[in-house]
C-alpha positions as CSV (number, residue, x, y, z in Angstrom):
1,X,98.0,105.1,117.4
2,X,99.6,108.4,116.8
3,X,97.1,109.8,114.3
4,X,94.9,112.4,115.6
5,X,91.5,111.9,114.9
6,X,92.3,108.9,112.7
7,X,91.8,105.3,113.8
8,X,93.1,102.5,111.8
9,X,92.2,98.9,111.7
10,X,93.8,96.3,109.3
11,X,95.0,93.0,108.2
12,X,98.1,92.1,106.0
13,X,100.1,88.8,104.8
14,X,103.4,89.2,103.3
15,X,102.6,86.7,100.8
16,X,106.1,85.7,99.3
17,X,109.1,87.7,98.0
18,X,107.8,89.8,95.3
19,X,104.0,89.3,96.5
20,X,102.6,92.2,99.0
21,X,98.6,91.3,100.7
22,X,96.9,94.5,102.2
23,X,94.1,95.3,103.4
24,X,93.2,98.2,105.4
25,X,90.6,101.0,106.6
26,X,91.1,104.1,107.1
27,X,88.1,105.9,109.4
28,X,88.5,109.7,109.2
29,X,85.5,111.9,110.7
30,X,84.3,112.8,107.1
31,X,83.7,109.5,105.5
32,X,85.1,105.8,105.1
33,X,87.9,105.1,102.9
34,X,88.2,101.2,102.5
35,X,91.6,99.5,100.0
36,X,90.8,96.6,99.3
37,X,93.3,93.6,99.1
38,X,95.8,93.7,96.5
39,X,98.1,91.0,95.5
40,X,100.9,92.8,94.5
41,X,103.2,90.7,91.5
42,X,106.1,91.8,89.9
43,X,104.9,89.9,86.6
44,X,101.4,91.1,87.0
45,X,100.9,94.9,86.0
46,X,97.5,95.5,87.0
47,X,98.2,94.5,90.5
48,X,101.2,96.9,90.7
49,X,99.2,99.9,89.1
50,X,96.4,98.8,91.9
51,X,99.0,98.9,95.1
52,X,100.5,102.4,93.6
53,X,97.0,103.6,93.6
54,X,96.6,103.0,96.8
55,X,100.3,104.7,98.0
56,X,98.6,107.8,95.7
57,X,95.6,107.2,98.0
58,X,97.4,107.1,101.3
59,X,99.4,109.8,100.2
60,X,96.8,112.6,100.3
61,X,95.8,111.2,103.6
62,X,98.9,111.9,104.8
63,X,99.3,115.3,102.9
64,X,96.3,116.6,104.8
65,X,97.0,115.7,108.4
66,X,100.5,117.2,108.3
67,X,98.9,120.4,106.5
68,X,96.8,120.2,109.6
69,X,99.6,120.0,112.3
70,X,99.5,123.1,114.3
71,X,102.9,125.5,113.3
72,X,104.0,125.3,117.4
73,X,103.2,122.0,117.6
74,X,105.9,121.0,114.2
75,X,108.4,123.2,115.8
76,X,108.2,121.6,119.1
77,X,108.5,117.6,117.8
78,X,111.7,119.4,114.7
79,X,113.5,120.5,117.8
80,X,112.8,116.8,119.9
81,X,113.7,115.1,117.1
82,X,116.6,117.0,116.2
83,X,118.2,116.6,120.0
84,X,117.0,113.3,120.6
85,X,119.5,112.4,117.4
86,X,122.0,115.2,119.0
87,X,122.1,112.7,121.9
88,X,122.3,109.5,120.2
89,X,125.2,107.3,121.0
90,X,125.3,105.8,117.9
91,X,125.2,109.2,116.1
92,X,127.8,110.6,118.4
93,X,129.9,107.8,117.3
94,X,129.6,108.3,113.5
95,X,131.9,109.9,111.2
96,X,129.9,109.6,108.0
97,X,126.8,110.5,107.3
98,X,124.1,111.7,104.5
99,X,121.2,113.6,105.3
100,X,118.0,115.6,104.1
101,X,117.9,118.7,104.0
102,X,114.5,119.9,104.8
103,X,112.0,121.2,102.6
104,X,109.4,124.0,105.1
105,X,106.9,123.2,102.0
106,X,106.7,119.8,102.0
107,X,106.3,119.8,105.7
108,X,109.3,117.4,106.4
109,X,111.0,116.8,109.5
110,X,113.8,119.7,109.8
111,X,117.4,118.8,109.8
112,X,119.0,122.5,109.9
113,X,119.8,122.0,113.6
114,X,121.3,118.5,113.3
115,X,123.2,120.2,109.9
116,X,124.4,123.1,111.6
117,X,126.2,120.8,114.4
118,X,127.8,118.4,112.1
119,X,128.9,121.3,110.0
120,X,131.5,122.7,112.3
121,X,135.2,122.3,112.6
122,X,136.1,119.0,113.1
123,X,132.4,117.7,112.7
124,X,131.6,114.8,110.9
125,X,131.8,114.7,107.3
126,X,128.1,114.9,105.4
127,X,126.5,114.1,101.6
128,X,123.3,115.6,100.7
129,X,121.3,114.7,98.0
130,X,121.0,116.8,94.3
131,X,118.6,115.4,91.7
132,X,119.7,115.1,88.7
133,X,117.0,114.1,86.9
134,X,113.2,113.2,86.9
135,X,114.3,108.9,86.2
136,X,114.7,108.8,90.1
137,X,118.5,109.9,89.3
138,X,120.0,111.2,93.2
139,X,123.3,111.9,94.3
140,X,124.9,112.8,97.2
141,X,127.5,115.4,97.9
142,X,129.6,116.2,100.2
143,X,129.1,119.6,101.5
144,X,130.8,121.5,104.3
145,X,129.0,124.5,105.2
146,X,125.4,125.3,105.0
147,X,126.2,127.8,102.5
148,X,127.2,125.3,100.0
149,X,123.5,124.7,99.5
150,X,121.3,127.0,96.4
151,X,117.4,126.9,96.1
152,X,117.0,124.2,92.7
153,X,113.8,125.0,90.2
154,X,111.5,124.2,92.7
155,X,113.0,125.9,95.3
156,X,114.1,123.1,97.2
157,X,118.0,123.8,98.6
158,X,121.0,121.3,97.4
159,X,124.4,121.3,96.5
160,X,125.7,122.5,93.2
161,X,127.7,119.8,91.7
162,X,131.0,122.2,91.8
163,X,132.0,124.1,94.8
164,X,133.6,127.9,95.0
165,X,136.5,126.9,93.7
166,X,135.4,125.2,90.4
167,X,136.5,121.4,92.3
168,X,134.0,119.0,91.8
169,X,132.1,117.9,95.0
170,X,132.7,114.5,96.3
171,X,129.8,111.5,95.5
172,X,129.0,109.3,98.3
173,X,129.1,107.0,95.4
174,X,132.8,107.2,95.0
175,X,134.1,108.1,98.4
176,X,136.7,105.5,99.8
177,X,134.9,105.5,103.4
178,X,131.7,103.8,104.1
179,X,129.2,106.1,105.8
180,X,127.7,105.3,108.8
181,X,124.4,106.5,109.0
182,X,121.8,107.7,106.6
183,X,119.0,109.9,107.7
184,X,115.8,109.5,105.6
185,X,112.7,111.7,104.9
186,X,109.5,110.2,104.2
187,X,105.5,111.0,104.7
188,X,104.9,107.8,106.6
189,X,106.6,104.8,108.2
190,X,104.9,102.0,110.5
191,X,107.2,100.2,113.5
192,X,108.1,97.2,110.8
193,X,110.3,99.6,108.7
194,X,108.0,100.4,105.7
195,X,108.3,103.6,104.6
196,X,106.0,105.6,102.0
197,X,108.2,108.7,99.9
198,X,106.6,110.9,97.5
199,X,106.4,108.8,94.4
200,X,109.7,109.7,92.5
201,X,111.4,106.9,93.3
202,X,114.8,108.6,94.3
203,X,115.3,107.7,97.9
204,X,114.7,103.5,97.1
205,X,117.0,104.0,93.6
206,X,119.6,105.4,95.8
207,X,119.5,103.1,98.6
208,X,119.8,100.2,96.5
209,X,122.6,101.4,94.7
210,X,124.7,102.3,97.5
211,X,123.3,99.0,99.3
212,X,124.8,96.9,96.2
213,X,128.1,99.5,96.5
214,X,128.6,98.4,100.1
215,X,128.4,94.9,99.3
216,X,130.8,94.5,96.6
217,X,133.0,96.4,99.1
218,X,132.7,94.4,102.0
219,X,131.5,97.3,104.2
220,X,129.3,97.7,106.7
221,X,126.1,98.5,105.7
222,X,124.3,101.9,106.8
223,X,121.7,102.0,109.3
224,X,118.7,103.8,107.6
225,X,117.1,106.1,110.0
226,X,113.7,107.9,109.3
227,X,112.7,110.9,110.6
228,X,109.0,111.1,111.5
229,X,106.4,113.5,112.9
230,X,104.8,111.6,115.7
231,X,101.2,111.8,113.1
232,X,103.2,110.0,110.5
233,X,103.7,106.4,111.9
234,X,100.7,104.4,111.1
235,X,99.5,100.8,111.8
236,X,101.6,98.0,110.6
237,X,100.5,96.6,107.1
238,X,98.7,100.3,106.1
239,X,101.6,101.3,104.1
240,X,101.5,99.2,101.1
241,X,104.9,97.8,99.5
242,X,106.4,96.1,96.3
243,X,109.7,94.8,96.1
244,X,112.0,97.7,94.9
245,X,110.8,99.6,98.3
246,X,113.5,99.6,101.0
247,X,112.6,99.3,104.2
248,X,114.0,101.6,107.1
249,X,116.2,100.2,110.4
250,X,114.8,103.1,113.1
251,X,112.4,105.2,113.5
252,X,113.4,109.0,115.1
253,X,110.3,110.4,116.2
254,X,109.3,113.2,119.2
255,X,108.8,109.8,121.4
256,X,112.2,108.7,121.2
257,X,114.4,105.8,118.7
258,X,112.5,102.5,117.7
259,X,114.7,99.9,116.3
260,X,113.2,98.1,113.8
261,X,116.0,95.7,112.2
262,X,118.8,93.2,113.6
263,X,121.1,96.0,112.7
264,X,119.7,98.7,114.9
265,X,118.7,96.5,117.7
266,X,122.7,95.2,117.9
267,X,123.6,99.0,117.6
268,X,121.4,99.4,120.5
269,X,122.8,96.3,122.2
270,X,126.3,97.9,121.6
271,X,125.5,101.7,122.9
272,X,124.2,99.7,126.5
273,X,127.5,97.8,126.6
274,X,129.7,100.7,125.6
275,X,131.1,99.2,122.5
276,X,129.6,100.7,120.1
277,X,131.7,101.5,116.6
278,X,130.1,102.8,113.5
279,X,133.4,102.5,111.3
């Protein structure tokens, strides 16, 4: 599909709830690189080691084909991205949001341009994340100026937890407004909504959590919107899954929006009626 120099051919049976068949090939130009099928149990460790083995497989696929990506080439698909969201009824129409913020050295989708915009007077009102921890422990704060943000030990920018004046930032966690939309980084997504992170865990913790939060609260939930480098979508059923992994409601990529779940395709309904509300 959108891999360059990569062709993909597979098969894949979501077996039952906490059960994940996959089988897939990747063909690359310097060799074969076969998974084999994995049932993928909750009470059954060895199958779960086997299916995150092959996410670490995938992973380093994925690595090298974005360390490949021409530097022009990134640029030009940050900045269609970045407007084609710009433009976006549905994002127009929001008034809460979290987002990324990009990382240059792990080669993710920027968001400064989308940050920048929703950062001015009378924008909309944004959390970013802060990790607290290496046990998959994220927050997100609510930020109002790109300034806010200081490099963390690994030089990755986020919010300190306290802001100039010494007042504690806001945690999407305990806000009394739902947020709208949540903007999601990732290293590869297919058009059914999985989505493969890095490995930490953070952005599936945090998504269930606030999921659960919404609930209780009889909100609306978010629409989950990925991010994604046109060389990042792959073939349904490549990305292997287990249970705790959420799955994503659009993609964003240099092509345009897909909708992938009943909640973005009613959004979608809703922008071509004119009646779209995201609060």
């Amino acid at each position: 599909m959108f891999w360059q120099s990569v062709m993909m051919t597979q098969k894949y049976t979501i077996a039952a709830a906490k059960s994940v068949v996959v089988s897939a090939q990747l063909w690359r130009p310097y060799g074969l690189l076969r998974m084999t099928t994995i049932n993928c149990n909750s009470n059954n460790r060895d199958d779960v080691d086997a299916v995150f083995k092959q996410k670490k497989t995938l992973r380093t696929q994925v690595k090298k084909c974005l360390k490949a990506m021409d530097p022009s080439l990134r640029s030009q698909q940050d900045n269609a991205i970045q407007d084609i969201i710009l433009g976006a009824p549905w994002f127009k129409s929001s008034l809460r949001l979290c987002a990324y913020i990009s990382c240059s050295a792990l080669r993710e989708v920027d968001t400064f341009k989308l940050l920048s915009q929703i950062l001015q007077p009378g924008g909309k009102k944004v959390y970013v994340p802060r990790v607290e921890d290496k046990n998959s422990h994220m927050r997100m704060l609510n930020i109002s100026r790109i300034d806010d943000l200081i490099a963390n030990s690994m030089d990755i920018l986020e919010p300190p937890p306290v802001d100039a004046d010494g007042n504690a930032r806001e945690d999407v966690m305990q806000a009394n407004d739902p947020i709208d939309i949540l903007l999601l980084p990732g290293l590869a997504f297919d058009r059914s909504g999985r989505r493969l992170g890095r490995g930490g865990g953070y952005y599936d913790t945090f998504l269930k959590n606030y999921q659960d939060l919404a609930a209780s609260r009889n909100w609306k939930q978010p629409l989950l919107v990925a991010l994604s480098y046109s060389q990042q979508i792959l073939d349904e059923g490549v990305i292997p899954i287990t249970s705790t992994d959420v799955p994503v409601d659009a993609l964003v990529s240099p092509e345009g929006v897909v909708p992938i779940s009943s909640a973005a395709f009613n959004s979608k309904k809703k922008i071509q009626n004119g009646s779209l509300s995201c609060t």
